[in-house]
GUNUDO-452704 format. One line per 2 residues: for each residue x, y, z of C-alpha. Coordinates in steps of 0.05 Angstrom, whole numbers, padded with zeros to 5 digits. Layout:
<nodes>
X:Y:Z | ... $
</nodes>
This chain:
<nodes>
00037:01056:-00893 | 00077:00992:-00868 $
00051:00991:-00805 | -00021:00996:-00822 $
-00014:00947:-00887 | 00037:00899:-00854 $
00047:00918:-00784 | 00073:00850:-00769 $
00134:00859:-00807 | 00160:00899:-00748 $
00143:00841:-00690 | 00183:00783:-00743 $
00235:00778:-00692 | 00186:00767:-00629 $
00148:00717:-00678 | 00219:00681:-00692 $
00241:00679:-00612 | 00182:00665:-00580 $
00143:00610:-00626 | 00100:00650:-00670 $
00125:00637:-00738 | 00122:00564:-00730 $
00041:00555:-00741 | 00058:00603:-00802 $
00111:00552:-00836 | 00058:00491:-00844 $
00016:00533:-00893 | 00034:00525:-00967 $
00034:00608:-00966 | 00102:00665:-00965 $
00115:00654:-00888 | 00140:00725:-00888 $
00070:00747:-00919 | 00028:00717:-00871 $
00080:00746:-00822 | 00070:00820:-00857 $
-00011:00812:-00851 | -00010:00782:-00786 $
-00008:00853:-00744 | -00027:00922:-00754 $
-00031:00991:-00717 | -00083:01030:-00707 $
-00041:01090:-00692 | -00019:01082:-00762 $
-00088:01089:-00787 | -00080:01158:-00762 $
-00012:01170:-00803 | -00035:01143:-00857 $
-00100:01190:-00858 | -00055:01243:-00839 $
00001:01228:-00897 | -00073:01230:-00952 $
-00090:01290:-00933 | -00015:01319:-00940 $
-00007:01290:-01012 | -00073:01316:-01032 $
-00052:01384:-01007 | 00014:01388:-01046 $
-00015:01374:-01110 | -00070:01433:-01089 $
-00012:01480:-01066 | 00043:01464:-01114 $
00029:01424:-01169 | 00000:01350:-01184 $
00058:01325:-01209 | 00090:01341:-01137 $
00036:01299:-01106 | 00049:01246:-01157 $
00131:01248:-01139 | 00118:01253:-01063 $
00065:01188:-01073 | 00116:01148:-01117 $
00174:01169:-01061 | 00131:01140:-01001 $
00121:01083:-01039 | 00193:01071:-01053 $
00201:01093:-00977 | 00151:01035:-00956 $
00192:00979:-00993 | 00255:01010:-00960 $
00219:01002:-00895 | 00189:00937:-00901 $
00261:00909:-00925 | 00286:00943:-00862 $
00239:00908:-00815 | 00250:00836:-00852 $
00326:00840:-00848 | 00323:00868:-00776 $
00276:00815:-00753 | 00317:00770:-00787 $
00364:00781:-00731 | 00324:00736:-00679 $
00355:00674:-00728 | 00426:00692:-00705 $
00409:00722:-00627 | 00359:00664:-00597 $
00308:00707:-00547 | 00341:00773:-00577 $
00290:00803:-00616 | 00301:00870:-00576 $
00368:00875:-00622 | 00321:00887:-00682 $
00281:00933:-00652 | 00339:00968:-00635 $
00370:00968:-00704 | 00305:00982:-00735 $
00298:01051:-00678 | 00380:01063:-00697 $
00354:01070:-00773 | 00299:01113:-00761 $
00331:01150:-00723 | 00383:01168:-00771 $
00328:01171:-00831 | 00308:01246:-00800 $
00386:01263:-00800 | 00408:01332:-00838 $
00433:01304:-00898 | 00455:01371:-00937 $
00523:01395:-00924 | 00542:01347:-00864 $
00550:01278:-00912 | 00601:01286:-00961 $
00641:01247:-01002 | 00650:01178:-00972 $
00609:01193:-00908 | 00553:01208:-00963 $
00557:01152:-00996 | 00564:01108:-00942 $
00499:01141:-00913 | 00460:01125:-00981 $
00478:01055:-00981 | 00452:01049:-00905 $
00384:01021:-00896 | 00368:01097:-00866 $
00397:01131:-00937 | 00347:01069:-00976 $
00294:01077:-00948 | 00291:01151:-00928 $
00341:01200:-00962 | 00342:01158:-01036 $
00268:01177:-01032 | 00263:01254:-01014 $
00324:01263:-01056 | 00283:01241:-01113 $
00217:01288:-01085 | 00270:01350:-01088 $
00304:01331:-01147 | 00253:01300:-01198 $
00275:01255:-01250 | 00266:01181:-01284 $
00351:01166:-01263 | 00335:01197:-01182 $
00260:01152:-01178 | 00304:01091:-01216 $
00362:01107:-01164 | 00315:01103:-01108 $
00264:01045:-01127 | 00328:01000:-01159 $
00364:01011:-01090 | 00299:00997:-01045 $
00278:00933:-01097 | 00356:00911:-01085 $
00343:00920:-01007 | 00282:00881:-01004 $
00311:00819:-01048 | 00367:00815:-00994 $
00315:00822:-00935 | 00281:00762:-00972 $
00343:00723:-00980 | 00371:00735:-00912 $
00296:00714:-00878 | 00290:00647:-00934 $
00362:00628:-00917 | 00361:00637:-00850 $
00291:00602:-00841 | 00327:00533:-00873 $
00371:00538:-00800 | 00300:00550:-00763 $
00305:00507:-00702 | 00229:00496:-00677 $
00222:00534:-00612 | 00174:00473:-00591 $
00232:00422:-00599 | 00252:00387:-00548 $
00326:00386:-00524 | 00382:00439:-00494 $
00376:00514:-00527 | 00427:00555:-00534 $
</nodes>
């Protein structure tokens, strides 16, 4: 869903190092907008397709109030995500001509997203895990899926809505330290 809607939300870094965002930041528009609309994969397309199709066959097979959950959850999911991709891209502020650190964060989390969560997080492991950007954006959700309820859905959208505000924050605060990469003078 991201990266078909706002693929360039995963390139923010390589638009930070290499001069990208710059043409972006003399428009009167949400720099990390044009950013998000600026890309998008057509692989995705295909996941996207393929993720339709799956919804509309769990509210055939189960029931459609299992479609509706698993819809609302990859929602949620896609805020998580797109929170994920801002705060990682962020990164390129901090690392001048880094932006491979993001991408490796960002692989890190997704990675971990497809963990076994069951039996093998407990206690403070657990709850470390859930306040990850992996637990956010991936566990919070299908927790919610297995276990329906307004307090799991409020768990899960409050913490990805929390996630994305900080992405935000991080991405405005760190853009007032921009340094043009089309200045002239020593870089760092």
């Amino acid at each position: 869903f991201v990266n078909f809607f706002f693929g360039g939300l995963r390139h923010l870094g390589e638009y930070i190092t290499d001069g990208r965002l710059e043409p972006m930041l003399a428009t009167p528009r949400n720099p990390a907008l044009l950013v998000a609309l600026s890309r998008s994969s057509a692989v995705a397309l295909g996941d996207l397709v393929m993720g339709v199709v799956g919804i509309v066959l769990l509210g055939f097979a189960y029931s459609p109030g299992f479609a509706l959950a698993s819809t609302a959850a990859t929602l949620i999911s896609a805020v998580g995500f797109s929170a994920l991709f801002i705060f990682a891209g962020s990164l390129a502020f901090f690392i001048p001509r880094v932006a491979n650190v993001g991408h490796l964060v960002t692989e890190i989390t997704l990675s971990l997203t497809v963990y076994p969560t069951g039996k093998m997080f407990g206690g403070v492991g657990r709850a470390f895990l859930l306040m990850s950007p992996a637990g956010i954006a991936a566990v919070l959700p299908l927790e919610a899926v297995e276990n329906p309820g307004l307090r799991s859905f409020s768990v899960a959208a409050g913490a990805a809505a929390l996630f994305f505000w900080v992405a935000l924050l991080v991405f405005k605060v760190c853009l007032k330290r921009y340094r043009s990469v089309s200045t002239l003078g020593p870089r760092s």
